[in-house]
Backbone as numpy.savetxt, mean C-alpha at the origin, in Angstrom:
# Nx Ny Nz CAx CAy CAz Cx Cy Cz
-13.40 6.23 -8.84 -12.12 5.66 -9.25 -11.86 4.33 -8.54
-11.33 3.26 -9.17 -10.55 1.95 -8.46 -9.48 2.53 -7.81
-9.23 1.86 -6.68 -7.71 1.81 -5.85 -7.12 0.69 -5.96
-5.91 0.42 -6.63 -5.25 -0.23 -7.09 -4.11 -0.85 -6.18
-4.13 -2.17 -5.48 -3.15 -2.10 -4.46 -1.94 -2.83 -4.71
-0.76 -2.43 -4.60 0.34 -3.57 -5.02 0.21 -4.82 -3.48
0.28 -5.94 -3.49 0.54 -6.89 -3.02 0.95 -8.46 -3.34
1.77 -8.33 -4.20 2.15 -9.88 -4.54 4.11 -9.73 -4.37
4.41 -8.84 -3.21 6.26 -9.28 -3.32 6.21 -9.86 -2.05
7.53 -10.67 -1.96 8.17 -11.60 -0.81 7.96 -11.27 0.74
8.40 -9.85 0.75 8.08 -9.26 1.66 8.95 -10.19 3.24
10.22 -9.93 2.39 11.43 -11.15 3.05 12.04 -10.61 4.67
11.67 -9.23 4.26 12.37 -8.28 5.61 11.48 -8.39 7.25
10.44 -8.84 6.82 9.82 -9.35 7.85 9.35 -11.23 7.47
10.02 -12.05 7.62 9.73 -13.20 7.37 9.53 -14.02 8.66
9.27 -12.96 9.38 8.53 -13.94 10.86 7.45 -14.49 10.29
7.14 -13.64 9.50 5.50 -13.72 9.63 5.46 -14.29 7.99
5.71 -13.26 6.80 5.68 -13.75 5.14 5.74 -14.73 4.81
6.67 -15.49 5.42 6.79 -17.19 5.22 5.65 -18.24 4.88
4.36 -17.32 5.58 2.90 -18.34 6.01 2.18 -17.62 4.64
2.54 -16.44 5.08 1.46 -15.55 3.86 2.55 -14.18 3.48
1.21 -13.47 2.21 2.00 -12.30 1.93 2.06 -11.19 2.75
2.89 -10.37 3.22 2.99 -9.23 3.51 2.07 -8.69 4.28
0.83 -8.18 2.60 -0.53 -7.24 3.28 -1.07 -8.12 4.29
-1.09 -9.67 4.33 -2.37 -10.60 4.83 -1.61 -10.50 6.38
-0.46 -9.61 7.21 -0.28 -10.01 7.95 -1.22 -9.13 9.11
-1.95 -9.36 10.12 -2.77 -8.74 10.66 -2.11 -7.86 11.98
-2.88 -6.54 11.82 -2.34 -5.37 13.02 -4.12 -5.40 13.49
-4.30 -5.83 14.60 -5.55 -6.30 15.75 -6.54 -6.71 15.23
-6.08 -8.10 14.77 -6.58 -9.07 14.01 -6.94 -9.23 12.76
-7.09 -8.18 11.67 -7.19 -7.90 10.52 -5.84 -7.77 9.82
-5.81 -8.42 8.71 -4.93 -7.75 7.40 -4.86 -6.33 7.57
-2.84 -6.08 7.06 -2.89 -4.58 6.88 -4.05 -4.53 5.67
-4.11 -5.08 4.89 -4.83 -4.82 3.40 -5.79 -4.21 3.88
-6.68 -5.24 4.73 -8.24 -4.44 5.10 -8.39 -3.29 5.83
-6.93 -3.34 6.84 -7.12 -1.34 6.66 -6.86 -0.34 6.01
-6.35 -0.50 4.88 -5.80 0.33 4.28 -7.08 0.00 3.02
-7.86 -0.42 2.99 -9.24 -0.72 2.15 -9.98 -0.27 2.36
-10.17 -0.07 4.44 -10.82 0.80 4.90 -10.93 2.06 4.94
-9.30 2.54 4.47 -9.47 3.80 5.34 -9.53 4.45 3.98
-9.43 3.60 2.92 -10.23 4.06 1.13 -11.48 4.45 1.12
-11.81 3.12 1.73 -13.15 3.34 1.79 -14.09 4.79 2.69
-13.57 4.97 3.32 -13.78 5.83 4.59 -14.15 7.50 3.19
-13.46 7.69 2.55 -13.66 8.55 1.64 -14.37 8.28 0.61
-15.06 7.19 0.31 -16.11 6.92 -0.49 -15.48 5.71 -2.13
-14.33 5.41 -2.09 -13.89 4.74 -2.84 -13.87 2.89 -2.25
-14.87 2.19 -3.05 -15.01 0.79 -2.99 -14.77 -0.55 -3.58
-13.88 0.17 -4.80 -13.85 -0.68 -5.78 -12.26 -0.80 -5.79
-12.19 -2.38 -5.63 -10.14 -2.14 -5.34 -10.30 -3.21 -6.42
-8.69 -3.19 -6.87 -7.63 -4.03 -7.63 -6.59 -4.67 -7.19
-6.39 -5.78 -6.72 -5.27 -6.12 -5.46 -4.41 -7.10 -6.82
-2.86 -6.73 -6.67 -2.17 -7.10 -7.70 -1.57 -7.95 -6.48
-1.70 -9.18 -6.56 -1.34 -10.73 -5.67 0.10 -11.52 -6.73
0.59 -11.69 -6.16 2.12 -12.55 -6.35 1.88 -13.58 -5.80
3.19 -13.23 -4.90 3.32 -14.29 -3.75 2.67 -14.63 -2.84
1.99 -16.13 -2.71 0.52 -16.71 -2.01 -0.11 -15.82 -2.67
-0.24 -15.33 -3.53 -1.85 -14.84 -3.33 -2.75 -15.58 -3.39
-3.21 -16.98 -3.31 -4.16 -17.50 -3.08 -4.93 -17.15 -1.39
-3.53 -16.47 -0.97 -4.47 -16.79 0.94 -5.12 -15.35 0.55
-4.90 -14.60 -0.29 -5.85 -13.01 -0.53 -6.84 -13.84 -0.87
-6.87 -14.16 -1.70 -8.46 -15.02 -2.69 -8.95 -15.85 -1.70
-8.33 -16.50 -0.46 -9.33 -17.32 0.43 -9.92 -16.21 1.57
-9.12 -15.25 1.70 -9.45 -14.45 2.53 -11.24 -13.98 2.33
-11.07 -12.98 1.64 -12.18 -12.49 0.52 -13.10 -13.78 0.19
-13.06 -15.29 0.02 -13.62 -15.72 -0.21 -14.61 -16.90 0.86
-13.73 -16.04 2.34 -14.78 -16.78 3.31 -14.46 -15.31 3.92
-14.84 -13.93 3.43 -14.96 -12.96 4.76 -15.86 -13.48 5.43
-17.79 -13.48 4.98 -18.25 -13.75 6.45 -17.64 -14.46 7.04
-17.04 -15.74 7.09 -16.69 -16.55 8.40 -15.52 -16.19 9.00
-15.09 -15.10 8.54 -13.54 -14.57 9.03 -14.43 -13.11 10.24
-15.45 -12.65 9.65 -16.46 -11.26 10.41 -17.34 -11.77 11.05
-18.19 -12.96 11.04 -19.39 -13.09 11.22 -19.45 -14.56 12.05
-20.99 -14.37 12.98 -21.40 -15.88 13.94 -21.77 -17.23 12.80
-21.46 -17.73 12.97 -21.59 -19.21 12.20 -21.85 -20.45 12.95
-22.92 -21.25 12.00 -23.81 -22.31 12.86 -23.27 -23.45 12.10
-22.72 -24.19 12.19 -22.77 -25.97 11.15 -23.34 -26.76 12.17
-23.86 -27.32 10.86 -25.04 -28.66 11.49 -24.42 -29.56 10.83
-23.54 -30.22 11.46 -23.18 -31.42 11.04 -23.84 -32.54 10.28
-24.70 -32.61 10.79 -25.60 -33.79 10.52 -26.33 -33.57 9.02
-26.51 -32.28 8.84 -27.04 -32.11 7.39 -25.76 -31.27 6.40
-24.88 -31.20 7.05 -23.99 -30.99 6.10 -24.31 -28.93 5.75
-25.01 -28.30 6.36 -25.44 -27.37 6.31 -24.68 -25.91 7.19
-24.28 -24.73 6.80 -24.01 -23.52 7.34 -25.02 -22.50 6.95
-25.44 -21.81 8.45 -25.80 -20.48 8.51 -24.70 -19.65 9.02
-24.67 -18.53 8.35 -24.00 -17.15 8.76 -24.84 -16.50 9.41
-25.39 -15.75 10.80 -25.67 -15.00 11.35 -25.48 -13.54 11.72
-26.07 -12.53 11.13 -25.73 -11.01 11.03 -24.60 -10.65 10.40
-24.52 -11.20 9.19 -23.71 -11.16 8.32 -22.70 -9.62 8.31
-21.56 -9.46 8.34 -20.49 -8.59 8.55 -19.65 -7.95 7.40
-20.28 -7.50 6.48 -19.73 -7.67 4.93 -19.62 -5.92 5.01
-18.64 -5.73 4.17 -18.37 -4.51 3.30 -19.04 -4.27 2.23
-19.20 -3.04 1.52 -19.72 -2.15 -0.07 -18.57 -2.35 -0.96
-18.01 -3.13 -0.74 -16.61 -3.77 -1.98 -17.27 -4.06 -2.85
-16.63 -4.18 -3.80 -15.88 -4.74 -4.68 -14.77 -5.65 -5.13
-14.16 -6.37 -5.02 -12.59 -6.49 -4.90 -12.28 -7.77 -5.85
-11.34 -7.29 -7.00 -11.17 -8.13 -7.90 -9.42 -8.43 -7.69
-9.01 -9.72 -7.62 -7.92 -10.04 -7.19 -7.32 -10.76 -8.38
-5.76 -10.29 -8.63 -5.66 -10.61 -10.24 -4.16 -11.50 -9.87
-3.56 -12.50 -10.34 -2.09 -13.09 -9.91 -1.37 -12.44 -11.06
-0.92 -11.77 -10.65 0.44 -11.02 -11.37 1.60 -11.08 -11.99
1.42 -12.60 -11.82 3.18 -13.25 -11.55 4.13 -13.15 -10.09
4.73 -14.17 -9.82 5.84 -14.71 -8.58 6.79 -13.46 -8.75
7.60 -13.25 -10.05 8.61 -12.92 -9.68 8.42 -11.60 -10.64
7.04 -10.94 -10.84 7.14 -9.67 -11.42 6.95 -8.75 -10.79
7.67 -7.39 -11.33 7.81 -5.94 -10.69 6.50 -5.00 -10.66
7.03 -3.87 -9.88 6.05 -3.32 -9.58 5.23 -2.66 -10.93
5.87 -2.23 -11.55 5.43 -1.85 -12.56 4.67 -2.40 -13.60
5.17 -3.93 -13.65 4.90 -5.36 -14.68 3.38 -5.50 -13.92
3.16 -5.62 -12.47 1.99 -6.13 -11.62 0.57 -4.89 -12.21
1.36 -3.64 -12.22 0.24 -2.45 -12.76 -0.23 -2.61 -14.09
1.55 -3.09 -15.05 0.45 -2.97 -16.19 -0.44 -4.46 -16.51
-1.01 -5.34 -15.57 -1.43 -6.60 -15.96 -2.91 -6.10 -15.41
-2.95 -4.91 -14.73 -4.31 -4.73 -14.50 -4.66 -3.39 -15.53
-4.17 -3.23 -16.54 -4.72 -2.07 -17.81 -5.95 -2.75 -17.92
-6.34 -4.14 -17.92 -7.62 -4.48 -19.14 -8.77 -4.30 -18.17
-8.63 -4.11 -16.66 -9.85 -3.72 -15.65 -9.94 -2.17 -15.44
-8.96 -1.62 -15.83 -9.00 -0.08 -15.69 -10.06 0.76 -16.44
-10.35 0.32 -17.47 -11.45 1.10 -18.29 -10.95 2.00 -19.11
-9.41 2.36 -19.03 -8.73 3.79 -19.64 -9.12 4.71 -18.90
-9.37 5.09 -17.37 -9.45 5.77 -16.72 -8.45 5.92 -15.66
-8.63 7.20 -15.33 -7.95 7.96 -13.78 -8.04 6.76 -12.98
-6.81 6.32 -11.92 -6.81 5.40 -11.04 -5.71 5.78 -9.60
-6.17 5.09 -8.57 -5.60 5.35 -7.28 -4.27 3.86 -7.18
-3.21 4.22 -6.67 -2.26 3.20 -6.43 -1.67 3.29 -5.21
-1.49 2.38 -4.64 -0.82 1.68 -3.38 -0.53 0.73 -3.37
0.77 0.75 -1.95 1.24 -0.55 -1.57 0.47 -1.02 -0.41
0.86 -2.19 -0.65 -0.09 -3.11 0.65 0.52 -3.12 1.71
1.07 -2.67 2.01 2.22 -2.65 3.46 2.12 -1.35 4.21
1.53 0.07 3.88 1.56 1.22 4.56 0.20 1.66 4.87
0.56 1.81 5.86 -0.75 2.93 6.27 -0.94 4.42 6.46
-1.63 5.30 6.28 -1.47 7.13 6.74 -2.68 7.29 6.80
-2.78 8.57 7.33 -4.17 9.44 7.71 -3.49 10.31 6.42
-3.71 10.66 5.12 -3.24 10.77 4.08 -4.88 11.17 3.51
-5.10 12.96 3.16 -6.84 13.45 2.70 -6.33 13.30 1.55
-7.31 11.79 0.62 -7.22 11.53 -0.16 -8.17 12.88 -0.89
-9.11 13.56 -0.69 -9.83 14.25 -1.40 -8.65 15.26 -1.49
-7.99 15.69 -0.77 -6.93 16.89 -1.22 -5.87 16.19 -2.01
-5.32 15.02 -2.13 -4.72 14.53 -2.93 -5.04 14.73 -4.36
-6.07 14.21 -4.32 -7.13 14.36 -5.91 -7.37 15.85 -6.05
-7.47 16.69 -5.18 -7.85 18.00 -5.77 -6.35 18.33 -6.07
-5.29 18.34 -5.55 -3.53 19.02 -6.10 -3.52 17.43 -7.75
-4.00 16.64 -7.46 -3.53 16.12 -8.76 -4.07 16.95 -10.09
-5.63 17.10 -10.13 -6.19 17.47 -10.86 -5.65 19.13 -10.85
-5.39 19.68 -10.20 -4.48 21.40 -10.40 -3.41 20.99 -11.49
-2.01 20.07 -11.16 -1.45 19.94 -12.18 -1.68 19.38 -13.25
-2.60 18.58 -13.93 -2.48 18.23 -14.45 -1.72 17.09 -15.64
-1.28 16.59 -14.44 -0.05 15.49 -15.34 -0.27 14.51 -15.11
0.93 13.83 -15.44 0.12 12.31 -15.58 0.17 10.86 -14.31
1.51 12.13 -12.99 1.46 11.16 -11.78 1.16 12.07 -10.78
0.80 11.91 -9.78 1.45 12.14 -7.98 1.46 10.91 -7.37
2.71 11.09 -6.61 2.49 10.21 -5.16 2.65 11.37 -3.99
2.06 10.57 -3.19 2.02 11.37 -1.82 3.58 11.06 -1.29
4.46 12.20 -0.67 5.47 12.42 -0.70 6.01 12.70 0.91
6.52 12.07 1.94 6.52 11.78 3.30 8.09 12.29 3.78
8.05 12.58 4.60 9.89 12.79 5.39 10.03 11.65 6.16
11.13 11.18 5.59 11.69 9.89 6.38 12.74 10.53 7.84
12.67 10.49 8.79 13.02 11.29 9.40 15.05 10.43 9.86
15.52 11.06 9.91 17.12 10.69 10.17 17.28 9.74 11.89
16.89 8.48 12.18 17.21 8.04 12.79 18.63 8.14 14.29
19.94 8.67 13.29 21.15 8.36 13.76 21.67 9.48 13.62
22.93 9.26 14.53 23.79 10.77 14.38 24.50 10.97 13.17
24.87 12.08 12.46 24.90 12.58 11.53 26.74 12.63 11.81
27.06 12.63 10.50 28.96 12.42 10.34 29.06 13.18 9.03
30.15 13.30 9.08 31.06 13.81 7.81 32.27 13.37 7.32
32.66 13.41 6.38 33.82 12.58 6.33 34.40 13.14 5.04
36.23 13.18 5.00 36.18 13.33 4.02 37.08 11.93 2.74
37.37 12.45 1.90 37.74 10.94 0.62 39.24 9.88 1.18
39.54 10.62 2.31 40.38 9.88 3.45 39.92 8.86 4.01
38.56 9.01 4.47 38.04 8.40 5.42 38.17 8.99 7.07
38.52 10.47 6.86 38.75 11.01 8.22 37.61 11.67 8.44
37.24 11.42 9.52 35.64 12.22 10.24 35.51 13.87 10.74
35.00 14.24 9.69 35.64 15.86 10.01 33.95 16.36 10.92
33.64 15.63 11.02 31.94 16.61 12.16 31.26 15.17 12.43
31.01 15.32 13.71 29.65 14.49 14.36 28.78 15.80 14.69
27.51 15.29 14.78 26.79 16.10 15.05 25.18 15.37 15.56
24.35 15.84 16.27 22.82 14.88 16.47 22.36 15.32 15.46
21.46 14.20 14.93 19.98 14.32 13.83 19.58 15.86 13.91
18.96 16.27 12.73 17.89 17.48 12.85 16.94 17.49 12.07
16.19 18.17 11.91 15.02 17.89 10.93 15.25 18.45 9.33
16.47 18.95 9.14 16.89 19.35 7.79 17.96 17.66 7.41
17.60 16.84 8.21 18.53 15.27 7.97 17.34 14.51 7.26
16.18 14.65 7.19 14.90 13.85 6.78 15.57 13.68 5.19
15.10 12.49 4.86 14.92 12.18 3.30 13.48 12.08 3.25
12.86 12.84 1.95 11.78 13.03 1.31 11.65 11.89 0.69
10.63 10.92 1.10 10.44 9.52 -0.21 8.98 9.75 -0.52
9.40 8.44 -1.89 7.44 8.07 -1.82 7.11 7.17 -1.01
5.58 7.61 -0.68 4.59 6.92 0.42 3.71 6.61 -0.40
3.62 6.04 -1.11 2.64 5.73 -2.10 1.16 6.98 -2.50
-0.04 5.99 -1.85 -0.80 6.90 -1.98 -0.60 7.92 -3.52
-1.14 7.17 -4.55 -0.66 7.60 -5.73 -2.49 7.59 -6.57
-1.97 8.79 -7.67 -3.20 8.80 -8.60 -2.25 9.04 -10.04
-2.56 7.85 -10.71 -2.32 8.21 -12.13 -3.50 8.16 -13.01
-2.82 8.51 -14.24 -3.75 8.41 -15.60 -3.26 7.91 -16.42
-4.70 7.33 -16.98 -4.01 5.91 -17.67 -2.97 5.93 -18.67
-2.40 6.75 -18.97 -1.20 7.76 -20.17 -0.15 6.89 -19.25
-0.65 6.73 -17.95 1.07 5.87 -17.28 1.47 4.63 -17.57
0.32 3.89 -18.41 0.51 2.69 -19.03 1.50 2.85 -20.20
1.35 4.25 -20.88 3.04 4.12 -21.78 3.90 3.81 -21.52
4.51 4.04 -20.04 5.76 4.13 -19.57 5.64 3.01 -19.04
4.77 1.63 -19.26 5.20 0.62 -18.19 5.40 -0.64 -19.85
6.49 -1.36 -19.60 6.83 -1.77 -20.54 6.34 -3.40 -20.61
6.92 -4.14 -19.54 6.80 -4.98 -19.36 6.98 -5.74 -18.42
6.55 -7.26 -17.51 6.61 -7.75 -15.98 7.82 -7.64 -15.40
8.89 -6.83 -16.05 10.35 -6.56 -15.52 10.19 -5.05 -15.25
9.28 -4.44 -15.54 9.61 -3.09 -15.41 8.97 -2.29 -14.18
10.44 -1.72 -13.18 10.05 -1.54 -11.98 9.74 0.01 -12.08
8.21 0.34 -11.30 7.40 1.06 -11.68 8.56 2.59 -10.81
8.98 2.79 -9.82 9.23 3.24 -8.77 11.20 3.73 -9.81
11.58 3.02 -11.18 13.29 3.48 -11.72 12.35 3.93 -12.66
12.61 3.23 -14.55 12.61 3.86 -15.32 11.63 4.89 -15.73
10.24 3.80 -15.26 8.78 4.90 -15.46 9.07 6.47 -14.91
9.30 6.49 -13.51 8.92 7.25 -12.45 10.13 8.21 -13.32
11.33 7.68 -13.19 12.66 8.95 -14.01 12.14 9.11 -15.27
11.09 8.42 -16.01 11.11 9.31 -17.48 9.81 10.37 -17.11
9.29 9.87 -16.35 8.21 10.90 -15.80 8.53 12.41 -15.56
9.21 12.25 -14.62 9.66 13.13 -14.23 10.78 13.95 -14.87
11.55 13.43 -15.87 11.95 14.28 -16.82 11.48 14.84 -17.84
10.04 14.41 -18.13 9.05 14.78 -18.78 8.16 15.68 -18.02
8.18 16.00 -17.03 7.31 17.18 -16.42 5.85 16.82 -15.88
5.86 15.38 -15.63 4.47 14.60 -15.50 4.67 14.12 -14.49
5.76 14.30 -13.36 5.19 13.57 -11.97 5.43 14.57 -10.93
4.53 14.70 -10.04 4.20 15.69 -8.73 4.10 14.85 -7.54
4.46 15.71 -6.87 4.49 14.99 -5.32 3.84 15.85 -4.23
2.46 15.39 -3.62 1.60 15.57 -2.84 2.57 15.42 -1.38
2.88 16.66 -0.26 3.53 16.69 0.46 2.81 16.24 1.53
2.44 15.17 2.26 1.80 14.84 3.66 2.86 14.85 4.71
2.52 15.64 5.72 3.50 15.95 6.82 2.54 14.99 8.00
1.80 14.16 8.07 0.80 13.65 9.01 1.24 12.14 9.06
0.31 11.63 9.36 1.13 10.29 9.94 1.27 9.32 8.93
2.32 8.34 8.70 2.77 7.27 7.87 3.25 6.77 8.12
3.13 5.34 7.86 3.93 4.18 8.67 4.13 3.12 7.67
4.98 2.41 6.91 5.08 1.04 6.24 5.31 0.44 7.39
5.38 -0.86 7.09 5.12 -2.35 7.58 6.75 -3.36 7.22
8.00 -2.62 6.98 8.60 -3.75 6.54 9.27 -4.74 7.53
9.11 -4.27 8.59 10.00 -5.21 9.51 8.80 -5.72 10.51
9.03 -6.32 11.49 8.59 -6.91 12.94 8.48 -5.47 13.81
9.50 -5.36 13.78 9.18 -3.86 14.87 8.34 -2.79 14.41
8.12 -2.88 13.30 7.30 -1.70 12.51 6.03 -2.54 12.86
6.08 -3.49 12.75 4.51 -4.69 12.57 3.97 -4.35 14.08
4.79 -4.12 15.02 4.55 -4.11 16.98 4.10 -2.53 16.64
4.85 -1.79 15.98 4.38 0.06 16.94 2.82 -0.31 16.32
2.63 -0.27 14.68 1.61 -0.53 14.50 0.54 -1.47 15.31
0.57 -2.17 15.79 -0.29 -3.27 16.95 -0.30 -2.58 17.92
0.74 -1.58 18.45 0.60 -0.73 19.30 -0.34 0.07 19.39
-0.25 1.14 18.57 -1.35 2.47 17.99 -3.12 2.17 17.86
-3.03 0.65 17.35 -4.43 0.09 17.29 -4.70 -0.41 18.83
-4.11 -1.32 19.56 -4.43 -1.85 20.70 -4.84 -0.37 21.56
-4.35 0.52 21.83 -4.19 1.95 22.25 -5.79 2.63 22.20
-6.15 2.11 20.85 -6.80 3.05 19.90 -6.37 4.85 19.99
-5.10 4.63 19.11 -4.52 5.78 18.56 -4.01 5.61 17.71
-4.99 4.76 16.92 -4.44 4.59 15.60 -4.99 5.90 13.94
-3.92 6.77 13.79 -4.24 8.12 13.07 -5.05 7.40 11.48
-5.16 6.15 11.33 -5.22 5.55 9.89 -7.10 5.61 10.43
-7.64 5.03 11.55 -8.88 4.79 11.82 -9.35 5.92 11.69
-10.29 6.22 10.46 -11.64 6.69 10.27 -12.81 6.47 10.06
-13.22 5.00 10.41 -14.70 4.48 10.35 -15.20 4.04 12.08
């Protein structure tokens, strides 16, 4: 199967960094999130990606288009105008990088890659998260139900103390966080079939409202429960724990 990655939005919530480049291209110990989360695809035997590029995506396409000199020892000889690469540092990729449009949705970015899909089963992600997420058990609960989505499905855990209130505005309970406070979201880590191209209409259509609610009122979307580690990328401080976990090496995403 292709793994299909969303990466072409603004990615405004961390604009320390987005400003220069997109999002995925911002590096946790010296690499693009992209290339770990390519890796840790790869790590299960999947090599063939689809990177849906927006915004800059040209620095994806330069990326990919000088890896060795981004992995590898390099000689210029000035004088003849000449480069050697030395022990060349390359991946079993694949990687076809498609511009999606500036200002199209998630959904609009998926369906612009139907004509590389083949009409086959496909893997989807965002370019911003990482998990230790067994993609082979993913694929084995997709293929049990049989329908036409899963995403892998994460507990957002309740940060802050918990209140009550009632249509007054009077505070009838404080109370600390507990683990029945988590909101259940998607974490991407998704497998559809290509039947999900019905539901995607057009470069306005955000994959995550109408698709996902007619899905699911149709009896075609499941959610793969991972209780293990997950992390998006949208802020600066999320960008540090992550730099953290790798500098450490305790990073739960490293499996190669």
């Amino acid at each position: 199967m292709k793994v299909v990655i969303l990466a072409g939005g603004f990615g405004t919530r961390i604009s320390e960094e987005s400003y220069l480049k997109p999002k995925p291209m911002i590096e946790i110990g010296g690499q693009p999130i992209l290339w770990h989360i390519m890796k840790y695809y790869s790590s299960f035997g999947y090599k063939e990606f689809i990177i849906l590029g927006g915004y800059k995506q040209y620095v994806i396409k330069e990326y990919f288009a000088d890896y060795f000199l981004h992995n590898s020892d390099v000689t210029f000889d000035l004088s003849t105008n000449e480069m050697q690469v030395h022990d060349k540092k390359g991946e079993n990729w694949k990687v076809t990088i498609l511009d999606t449009g500036l200002n199209t949705m998630t959904g609009g970015r998926v369906l612009r890659a139907k004509q590389y899909l083949e009409n086959e089963r496909f893997l989807l992600t965002y370019g911003d998260g990482v998990a230790d997420v067994d993609l082979n058990a993913l694929l084995a609960f997709h293929e049990q139900h049989g329908g036409v989505a899963t995403m892998t499905t994460v507990s957002l855990a309740q940060q802050k103390g918990v209140l009550e209130k009632d249509d007054k505005g009077q505070i009838l309970a404080f109370r600390e966080k507990n683990d029945e406070d988590a909101a259940i979201i998607n974490g991407g880590f998704m497998v559809l079939e290509p039947k999900v191209f019905d539901y995607l209409e057009g470069d306005a259509t955000v994959l995550e409202q109408e698709p996902m609610r007619k899905l699911a009122a149709e009896g075609q979307l499941f959610g793969y429960a991972h209780d293990g580690f997950w992390q998006c990328m949208d802020t600066q401080r999320e960008k540090e724990k992550l730099e953290t976990l790798w500098d450490e090496d305790k990073a739960p995403w490293k499996r190669w």
